[in-house]
TIRO-2110 file (N, C-alpha, C; in Angstrom, 1 decimal):
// TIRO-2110
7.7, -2.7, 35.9, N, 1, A
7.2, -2.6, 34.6, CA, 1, A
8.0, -3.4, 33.6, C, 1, A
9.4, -3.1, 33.5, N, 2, A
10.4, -4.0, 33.0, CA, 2, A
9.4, -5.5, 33.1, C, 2, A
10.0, -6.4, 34.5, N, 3, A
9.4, -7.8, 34.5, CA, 3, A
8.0, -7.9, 34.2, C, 3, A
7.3, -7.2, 34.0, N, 4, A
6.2, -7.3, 33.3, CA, 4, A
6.5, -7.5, 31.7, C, 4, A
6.7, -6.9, 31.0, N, 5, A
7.1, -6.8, 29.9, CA, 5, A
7.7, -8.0, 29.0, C, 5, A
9.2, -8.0, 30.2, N, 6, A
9.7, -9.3, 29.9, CA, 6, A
8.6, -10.8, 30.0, C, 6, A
7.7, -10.8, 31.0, N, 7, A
7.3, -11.8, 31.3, CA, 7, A
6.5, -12.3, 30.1, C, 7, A
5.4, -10.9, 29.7, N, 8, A
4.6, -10.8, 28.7, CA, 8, A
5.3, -11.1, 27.4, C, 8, A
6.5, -10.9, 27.3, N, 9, A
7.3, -11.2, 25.5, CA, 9, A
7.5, -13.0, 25.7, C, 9, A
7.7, -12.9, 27.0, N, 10, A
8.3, -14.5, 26.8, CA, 10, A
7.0, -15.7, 26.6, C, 10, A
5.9, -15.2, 27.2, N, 11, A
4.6, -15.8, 26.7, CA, 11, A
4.7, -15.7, 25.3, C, 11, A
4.2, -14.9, 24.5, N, 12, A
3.8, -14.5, 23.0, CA, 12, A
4.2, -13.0, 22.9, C, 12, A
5.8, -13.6, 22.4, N, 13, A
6.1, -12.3, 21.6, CA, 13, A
5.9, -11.7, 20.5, C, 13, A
4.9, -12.4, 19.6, N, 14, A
4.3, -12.0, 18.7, CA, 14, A
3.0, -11.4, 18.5, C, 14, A
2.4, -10.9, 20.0, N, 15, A
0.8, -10.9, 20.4, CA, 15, A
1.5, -9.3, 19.6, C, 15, A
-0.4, -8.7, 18.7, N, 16, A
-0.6, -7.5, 18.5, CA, 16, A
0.0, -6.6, 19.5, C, 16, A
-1.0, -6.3, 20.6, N, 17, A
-1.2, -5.4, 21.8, CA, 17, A
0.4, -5.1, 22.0, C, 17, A
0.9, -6.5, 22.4, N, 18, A
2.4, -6.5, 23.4, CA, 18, A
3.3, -5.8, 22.5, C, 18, A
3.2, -5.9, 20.9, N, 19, A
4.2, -5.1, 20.4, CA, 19, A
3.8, -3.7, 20.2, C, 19, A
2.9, -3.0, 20.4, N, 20, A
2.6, -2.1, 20.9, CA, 20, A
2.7, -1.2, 22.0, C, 20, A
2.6, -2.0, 23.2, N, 21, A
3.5, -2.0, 24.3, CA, 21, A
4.9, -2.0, 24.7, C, 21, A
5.5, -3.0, 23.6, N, 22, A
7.0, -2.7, 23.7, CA, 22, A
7.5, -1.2, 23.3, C, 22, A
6.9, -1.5, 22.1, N, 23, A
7.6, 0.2, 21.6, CA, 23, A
7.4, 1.2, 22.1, C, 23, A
6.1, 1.3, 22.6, N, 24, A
5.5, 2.5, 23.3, CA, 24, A
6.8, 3.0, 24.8, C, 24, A
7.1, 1.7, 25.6, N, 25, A
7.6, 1.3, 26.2, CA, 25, A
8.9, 1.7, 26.1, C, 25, A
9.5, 1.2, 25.1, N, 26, A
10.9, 1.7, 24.6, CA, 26, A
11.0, 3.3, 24.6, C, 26, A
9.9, 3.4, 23.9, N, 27, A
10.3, 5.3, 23.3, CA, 27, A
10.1, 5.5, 24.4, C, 27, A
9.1, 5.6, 25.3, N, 28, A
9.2, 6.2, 27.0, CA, 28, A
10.6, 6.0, 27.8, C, 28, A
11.1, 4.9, 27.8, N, 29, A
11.9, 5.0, 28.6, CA, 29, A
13.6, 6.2, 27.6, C, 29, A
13.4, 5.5, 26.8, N, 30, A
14.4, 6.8, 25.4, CA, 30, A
14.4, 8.2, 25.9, C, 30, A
12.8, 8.3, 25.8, N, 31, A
13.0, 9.8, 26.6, CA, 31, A
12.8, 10.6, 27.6, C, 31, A
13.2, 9.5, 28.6, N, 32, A
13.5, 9.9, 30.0, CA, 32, A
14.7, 9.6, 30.5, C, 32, A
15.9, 11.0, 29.7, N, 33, A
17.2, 10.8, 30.0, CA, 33, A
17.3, 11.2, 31.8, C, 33, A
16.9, 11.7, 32.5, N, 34, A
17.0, 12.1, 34.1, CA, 34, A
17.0, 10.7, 34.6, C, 34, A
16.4, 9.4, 34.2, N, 35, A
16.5, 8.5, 35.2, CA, 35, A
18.0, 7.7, 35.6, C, 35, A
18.7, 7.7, 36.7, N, 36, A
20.0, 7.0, 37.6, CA, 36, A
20.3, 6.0, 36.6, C, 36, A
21.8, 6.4, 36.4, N, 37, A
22.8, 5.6, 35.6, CA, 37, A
23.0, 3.8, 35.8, C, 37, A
22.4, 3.9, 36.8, N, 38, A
21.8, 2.2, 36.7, CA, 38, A
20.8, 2.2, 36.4, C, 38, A
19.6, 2.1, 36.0, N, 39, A
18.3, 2.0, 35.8, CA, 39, A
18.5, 2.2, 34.6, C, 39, A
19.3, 3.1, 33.8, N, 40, A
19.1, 3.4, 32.0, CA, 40, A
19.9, 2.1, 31.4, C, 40, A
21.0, 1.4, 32.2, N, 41, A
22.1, 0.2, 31.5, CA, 41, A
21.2, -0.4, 31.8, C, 41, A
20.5, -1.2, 32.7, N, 42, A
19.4, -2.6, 33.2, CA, 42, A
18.8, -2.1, 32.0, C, 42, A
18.0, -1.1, 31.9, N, 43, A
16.7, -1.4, 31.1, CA, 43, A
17.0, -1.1, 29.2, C, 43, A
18.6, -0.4, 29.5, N, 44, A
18.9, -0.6, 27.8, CA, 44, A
19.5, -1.9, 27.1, C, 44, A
19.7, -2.8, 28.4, N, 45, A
20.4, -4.0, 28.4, CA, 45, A
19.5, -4.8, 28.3, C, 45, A
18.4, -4.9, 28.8, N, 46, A
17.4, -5.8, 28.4, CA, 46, A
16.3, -5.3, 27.2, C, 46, A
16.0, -4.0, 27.2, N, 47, A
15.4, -4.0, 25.7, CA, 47, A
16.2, -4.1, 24.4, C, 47, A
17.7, -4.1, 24.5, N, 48, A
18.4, -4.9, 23.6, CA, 48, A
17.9, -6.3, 23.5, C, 48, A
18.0, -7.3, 24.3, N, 49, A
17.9, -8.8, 24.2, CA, 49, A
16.1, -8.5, 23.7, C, 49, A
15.2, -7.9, 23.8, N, 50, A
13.8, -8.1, 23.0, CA, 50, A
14.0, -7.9, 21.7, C, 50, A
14.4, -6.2, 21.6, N, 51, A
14.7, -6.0, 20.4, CA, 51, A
15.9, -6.3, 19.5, C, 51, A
16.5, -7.1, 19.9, N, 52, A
17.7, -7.9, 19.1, CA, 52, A
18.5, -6.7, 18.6, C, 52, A
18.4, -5.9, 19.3, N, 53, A
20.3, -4.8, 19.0, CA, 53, A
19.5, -3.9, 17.8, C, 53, A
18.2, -4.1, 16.9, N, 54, A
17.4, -3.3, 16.2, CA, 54, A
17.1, -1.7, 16.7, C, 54, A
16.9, -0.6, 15.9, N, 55, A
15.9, -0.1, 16.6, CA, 55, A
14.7, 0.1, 16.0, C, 55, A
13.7, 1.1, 16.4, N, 56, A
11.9, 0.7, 16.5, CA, 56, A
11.5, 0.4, 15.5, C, 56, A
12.2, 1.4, 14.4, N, 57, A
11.8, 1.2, 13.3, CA, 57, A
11.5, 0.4, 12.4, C, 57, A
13.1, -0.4, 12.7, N, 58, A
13.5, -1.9, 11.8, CA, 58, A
12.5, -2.9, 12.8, C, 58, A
12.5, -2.9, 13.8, N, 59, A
11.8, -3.8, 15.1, CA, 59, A
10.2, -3.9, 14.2, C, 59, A
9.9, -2.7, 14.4, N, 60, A
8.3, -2.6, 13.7, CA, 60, A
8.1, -3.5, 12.2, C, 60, A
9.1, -3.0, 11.5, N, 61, A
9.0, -3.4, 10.0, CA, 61, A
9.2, -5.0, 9.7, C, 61, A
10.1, -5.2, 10.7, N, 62, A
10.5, -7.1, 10.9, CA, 62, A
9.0, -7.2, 11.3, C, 62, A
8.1, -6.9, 12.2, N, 63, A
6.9, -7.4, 12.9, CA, 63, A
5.9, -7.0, 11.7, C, 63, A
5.7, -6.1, 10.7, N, 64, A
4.8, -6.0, 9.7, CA, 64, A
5.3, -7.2, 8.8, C, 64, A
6.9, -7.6, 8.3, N, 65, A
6.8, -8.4, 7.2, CA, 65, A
6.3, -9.9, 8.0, C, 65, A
6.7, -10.1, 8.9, N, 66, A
6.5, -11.5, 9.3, CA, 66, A
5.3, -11.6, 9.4, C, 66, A
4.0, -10.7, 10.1, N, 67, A
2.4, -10.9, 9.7, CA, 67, A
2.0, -10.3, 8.9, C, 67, A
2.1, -10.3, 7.5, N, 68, A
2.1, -9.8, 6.7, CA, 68, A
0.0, -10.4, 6.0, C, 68, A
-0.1, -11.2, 6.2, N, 69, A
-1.5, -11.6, 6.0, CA, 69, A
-2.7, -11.3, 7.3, C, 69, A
-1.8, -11.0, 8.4, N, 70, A
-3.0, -11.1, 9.7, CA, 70, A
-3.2, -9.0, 9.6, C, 70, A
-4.9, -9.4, 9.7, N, 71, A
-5.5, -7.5, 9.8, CA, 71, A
-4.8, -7.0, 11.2, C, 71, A
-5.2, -8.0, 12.4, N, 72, A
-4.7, -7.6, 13.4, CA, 72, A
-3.3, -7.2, 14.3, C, 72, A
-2.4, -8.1, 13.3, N, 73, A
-1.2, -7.4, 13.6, CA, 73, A
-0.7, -6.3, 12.8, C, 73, A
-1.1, -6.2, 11.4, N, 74, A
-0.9, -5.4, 10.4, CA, 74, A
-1.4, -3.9, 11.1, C, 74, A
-2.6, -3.9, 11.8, N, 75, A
-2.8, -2.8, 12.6, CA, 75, A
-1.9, -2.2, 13.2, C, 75, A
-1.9, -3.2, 14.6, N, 76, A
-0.8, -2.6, 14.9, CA, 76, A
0.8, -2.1, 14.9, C, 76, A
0.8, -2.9, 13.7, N, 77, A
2.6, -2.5, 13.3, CA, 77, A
2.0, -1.0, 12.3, C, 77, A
1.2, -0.9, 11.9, N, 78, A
0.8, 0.5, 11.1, CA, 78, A
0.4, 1.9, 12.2, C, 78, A
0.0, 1.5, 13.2, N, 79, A
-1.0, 2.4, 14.3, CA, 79, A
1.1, 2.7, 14.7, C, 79, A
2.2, 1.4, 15.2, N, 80, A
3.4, 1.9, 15.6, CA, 80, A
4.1, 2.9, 14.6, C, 80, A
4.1, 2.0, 13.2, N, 81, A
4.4, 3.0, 12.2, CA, 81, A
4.2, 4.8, 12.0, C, 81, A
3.1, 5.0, 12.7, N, 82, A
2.8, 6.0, 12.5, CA, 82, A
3.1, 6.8, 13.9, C, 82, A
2.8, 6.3, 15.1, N, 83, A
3.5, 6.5, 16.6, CA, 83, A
5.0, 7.1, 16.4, C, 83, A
5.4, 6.4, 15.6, N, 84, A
6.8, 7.0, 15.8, CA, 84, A
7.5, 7.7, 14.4, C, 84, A
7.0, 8.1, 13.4, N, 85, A
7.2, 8.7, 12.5, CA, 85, A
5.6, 9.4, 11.7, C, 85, A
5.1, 10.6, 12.4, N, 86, A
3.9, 11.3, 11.7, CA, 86, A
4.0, 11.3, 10.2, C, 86, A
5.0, 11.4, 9.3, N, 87, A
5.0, 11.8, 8.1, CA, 87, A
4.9, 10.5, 7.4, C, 87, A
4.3, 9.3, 7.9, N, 88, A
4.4, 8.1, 7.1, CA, 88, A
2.8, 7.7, 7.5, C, 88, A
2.3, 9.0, 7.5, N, 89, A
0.5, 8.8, 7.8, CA, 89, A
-0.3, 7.9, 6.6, C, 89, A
0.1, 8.4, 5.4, N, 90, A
-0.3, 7.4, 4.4, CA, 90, A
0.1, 5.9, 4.4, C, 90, A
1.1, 5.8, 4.2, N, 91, A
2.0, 4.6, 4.4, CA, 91, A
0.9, 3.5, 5.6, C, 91, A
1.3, 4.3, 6.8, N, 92, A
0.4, 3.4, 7.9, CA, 92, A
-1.2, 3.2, 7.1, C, 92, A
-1.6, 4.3, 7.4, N, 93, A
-3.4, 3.8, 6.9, CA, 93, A
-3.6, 3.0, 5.5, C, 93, A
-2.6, 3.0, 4.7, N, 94, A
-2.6, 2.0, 3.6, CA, 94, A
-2.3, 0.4, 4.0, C, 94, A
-1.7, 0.2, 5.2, N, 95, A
-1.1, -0.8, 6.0, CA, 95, A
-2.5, -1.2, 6.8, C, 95, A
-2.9, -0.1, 7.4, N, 96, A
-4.0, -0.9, 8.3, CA, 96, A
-5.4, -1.3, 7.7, C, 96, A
-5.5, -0.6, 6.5, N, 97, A
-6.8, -1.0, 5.7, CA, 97, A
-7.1, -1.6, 4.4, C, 97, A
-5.7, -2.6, 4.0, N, 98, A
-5.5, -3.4, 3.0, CA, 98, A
-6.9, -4.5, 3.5, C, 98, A
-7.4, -4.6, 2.6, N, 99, A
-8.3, -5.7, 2.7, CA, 99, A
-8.3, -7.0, 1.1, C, 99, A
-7.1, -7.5, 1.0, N, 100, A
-7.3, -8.2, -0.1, CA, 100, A
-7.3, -9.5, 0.3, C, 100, A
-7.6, -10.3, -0.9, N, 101, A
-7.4, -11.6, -0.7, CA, 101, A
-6.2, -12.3, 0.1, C, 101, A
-5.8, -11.7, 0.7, N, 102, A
-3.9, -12.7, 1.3, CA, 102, A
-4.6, -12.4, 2.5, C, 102, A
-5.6, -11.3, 3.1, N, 103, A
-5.4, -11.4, 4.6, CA, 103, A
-6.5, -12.4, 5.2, C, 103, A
-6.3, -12.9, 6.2, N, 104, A
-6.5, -14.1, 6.7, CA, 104, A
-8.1, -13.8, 7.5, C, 104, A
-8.0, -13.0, 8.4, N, 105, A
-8.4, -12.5, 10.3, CA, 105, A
-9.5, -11.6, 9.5, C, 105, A
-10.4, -11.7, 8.3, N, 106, A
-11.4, -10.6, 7.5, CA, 106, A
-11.9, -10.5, 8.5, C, 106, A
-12.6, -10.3, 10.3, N, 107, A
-14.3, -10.5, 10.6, CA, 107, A
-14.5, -9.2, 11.0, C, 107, A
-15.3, -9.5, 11.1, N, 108, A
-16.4, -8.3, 12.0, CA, 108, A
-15.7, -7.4, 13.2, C, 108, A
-14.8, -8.3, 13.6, N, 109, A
-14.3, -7.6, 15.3, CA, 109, A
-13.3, -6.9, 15.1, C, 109, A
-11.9, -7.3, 13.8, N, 110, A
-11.4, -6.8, 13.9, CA, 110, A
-11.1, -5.6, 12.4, C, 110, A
-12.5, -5.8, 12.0, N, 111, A
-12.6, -4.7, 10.7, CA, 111, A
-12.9, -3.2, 11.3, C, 111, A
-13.9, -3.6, 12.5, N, 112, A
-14.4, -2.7, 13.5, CA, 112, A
-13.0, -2.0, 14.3, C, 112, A
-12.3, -2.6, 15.1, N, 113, A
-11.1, -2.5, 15.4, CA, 113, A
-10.2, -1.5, 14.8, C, 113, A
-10.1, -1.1, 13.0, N, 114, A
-9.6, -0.6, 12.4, CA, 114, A
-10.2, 0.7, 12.2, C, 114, A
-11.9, 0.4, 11.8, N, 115, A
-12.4, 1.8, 11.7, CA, 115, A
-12.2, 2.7, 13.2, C, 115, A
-12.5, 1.7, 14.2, N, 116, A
-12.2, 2.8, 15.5, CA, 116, A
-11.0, 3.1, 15.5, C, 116, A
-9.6, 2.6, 15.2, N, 117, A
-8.4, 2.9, 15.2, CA, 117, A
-8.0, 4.3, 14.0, C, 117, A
-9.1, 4.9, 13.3, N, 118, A
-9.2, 5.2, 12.4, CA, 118, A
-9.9, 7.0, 12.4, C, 118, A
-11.1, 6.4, 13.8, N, 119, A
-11.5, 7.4, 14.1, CA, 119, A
-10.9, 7.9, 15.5, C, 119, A
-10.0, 7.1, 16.3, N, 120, A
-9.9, 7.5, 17.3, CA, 120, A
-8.5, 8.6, 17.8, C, 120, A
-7.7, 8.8, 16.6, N, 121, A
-6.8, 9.4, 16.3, CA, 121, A
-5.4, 8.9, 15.9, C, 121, A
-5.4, 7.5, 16.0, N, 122, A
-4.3, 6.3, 16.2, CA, 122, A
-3.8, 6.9, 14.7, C, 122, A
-4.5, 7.2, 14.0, N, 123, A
-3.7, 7.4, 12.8, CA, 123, A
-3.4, 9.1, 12.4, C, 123, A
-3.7, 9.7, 13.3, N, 124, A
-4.1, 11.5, 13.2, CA, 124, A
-5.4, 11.5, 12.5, C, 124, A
-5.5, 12.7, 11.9, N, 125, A
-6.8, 13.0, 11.0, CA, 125, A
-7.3, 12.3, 9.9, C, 125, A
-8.0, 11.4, 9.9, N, 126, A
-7.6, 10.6, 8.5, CA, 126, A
-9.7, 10.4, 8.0, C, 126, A
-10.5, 11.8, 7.9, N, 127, A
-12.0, 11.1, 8.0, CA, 127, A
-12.1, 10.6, 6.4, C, 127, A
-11.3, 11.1, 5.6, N, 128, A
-11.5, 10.8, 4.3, CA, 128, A
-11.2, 9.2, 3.9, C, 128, A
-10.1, 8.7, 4.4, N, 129, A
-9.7, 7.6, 4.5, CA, 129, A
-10.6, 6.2, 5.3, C, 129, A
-11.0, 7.2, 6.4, N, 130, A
-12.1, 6.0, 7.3, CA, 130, A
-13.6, 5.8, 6.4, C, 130, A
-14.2, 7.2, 5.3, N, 131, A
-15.0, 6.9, 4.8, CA, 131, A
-14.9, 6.1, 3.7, C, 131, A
-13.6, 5.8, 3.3, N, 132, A
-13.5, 4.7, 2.1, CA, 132, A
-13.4, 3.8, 2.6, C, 132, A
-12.6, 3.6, 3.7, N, 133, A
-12.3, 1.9, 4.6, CA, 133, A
-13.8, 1.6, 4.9, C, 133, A
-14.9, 2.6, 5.5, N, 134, A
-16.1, 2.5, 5.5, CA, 134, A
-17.0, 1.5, 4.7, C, 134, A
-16.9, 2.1, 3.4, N, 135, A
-17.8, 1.8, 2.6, CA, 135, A
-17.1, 0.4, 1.8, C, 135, A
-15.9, 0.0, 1.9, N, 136, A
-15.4, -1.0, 1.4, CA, 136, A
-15.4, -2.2, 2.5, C, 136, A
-15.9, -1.8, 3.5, N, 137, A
-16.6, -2.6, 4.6, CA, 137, A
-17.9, -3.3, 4.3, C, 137, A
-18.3, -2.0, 4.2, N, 138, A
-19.7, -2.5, 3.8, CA, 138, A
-20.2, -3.4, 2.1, C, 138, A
-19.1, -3.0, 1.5, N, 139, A
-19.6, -4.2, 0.4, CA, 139, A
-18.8, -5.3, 0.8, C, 139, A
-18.1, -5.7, 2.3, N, 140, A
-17.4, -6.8, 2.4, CA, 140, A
-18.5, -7.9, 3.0, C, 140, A
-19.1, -6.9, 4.0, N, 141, A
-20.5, -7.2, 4.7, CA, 141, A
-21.5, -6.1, 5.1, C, 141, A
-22.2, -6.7, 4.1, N, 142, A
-23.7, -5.0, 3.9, CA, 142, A
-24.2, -5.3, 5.5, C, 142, A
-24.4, -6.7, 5.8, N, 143, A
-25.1, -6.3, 7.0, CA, 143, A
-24.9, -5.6, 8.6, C, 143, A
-23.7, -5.4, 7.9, N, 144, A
-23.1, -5.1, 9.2, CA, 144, A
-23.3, -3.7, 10.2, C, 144, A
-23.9, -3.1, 11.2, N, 145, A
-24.1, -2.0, 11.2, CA, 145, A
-23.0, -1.3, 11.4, C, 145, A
-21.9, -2.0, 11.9, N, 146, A
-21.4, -0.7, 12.0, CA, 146, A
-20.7, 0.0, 10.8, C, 146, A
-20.7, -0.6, 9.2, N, 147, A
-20.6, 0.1, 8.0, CA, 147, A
-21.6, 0.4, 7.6, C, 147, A
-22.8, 0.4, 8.2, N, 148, A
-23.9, 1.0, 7.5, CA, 148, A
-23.5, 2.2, 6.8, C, 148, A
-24.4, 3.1, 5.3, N, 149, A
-23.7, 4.7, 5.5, CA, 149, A
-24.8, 5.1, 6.1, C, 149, A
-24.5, 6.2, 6.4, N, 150, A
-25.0, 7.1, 7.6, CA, 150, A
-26.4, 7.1, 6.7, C, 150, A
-27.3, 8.0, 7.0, N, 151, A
-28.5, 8.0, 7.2, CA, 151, A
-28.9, 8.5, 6.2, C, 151, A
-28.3, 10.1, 6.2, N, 152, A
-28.5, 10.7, 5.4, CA, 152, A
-28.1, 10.3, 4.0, C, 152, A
-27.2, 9.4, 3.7, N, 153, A
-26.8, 9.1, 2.6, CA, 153, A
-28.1, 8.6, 2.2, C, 153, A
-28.7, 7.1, 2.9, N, 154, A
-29.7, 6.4, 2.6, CA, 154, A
-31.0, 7.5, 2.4, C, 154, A
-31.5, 8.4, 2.7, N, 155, A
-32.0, 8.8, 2.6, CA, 155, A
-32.2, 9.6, 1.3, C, 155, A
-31.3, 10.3, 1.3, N, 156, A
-30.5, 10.9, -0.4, CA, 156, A
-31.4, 10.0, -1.5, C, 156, A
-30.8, 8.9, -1.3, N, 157, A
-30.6, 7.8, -2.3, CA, 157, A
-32.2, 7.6, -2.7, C, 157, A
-33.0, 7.4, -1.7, N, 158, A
-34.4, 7.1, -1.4, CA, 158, A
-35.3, 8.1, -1.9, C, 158, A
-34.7, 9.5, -1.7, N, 159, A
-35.7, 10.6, -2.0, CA, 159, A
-35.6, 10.8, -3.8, C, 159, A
-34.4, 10.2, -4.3, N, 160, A
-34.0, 10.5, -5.9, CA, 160, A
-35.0, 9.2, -6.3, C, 160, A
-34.8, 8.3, -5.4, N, 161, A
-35.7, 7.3, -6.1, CA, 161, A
-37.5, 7.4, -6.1, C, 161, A
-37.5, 7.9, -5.2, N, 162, A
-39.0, 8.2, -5.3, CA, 162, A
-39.7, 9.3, -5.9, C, 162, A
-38.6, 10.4, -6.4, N, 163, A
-39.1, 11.2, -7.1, CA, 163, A
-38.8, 10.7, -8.6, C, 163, A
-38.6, 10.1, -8.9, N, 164, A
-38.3, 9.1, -10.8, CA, 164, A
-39.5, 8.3, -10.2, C, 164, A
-40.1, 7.6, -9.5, N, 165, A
-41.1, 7.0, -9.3, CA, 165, A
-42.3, 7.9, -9.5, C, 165, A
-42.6, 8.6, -8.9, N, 166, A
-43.6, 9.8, -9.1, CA, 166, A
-43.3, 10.1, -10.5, C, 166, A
-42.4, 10.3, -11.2, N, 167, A
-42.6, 10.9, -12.0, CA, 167, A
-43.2, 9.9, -13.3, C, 167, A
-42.5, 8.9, -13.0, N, 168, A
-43.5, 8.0, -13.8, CA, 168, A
-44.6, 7.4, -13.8, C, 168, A
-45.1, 7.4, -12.4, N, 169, A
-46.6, 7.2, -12.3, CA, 169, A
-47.5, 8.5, -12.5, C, 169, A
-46.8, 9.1, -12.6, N, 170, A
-47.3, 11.0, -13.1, CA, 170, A
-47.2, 10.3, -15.0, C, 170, A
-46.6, 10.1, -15.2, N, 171, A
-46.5, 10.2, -17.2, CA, 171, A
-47.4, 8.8, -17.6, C, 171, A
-47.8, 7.9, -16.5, N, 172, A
-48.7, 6.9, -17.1, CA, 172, A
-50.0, 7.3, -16.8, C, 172, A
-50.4, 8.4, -16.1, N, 173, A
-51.5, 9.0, -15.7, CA, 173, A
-51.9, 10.0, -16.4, C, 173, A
-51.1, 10.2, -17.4, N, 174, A
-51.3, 11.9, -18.5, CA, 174, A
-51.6, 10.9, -19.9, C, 174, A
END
């Protein structure tokens, strides 16, 4: 697993996924104090040389400021942010669902990406939050289905409108 890791940082140490992987990677091996007193120096000796003598935290935070414009890394340094400290749940979901003018990567694949990261528990409970990231989707791109609002909303909206309709083809008729 190690030389995997390594091999993968040395391609693109800056790939979303892989830093994801690293940390995940790190805290697993952290807390698996039972593994043989050689196997803990090898592998604390070389996640030193990735993570430059850092730990996760600072590691993460250097990887949010340096892509500070890309959705897709900002994800995942927010999805780690929250992996490894629960009480910075706001913090993260404000991190992964900035959508302003500085971020670069706005499409379709990876807006989607967020709302699933959103509903899939990457951030704990967050539905209030996914229905604003929702709907601020959808005025980014109305056509998009997967920000459509749900059904019933549209419907709502439809039934108020056709009853003010009726009612004024009712008052031009009296």
């Amino acid at each position: 697993m190690l030389q995997s890791v390594k091999r993968a940082f040395a391609i693109n140490s800056n790939n979303p996924w892989l830093h994801e992987c690293l940390i995940k990677f790190s805290k697993s091996v952290s807390n698996h104090s039972n593994l043989p007193d050689i196997v803990s120096k090898v592998l604390s000796q070389e996640m030193q040389k990735i993570f430059l003598n850092k730990d996760l935290e600072s590691f993460n935070e250097d990887f949010l400021k340096r892509n500070a414009a890309s959705l897709q890394h900002l994800l995942s340094g927010a999805k780690m942010m929250y992996f490894l400290d629960k009480s910075r749940q706001e913090k993260a979901i404000a991190i992964a669902t900035r959508l302003d003018e500085t971020i670069k990567d706005k499409n379709v694949k990876t807006l989607i990406k967020v709302s699933e990261a959103l509903l899939d528990g990457s951030f704990g409970s967050c539905n209030s939050q996914y229905e604003e990231y929702r709907m601020a989707c959808h005025n980014l791109l109305p056509f998009t289905s997967a920000f459509l609002p749900a059904v019933n909303e549209v419907s709502s909206r439809s039934v108020a409108l056709n009853n003010t309709a009726n009612y004024a083809v009712l008052a031009n008729e009296i």
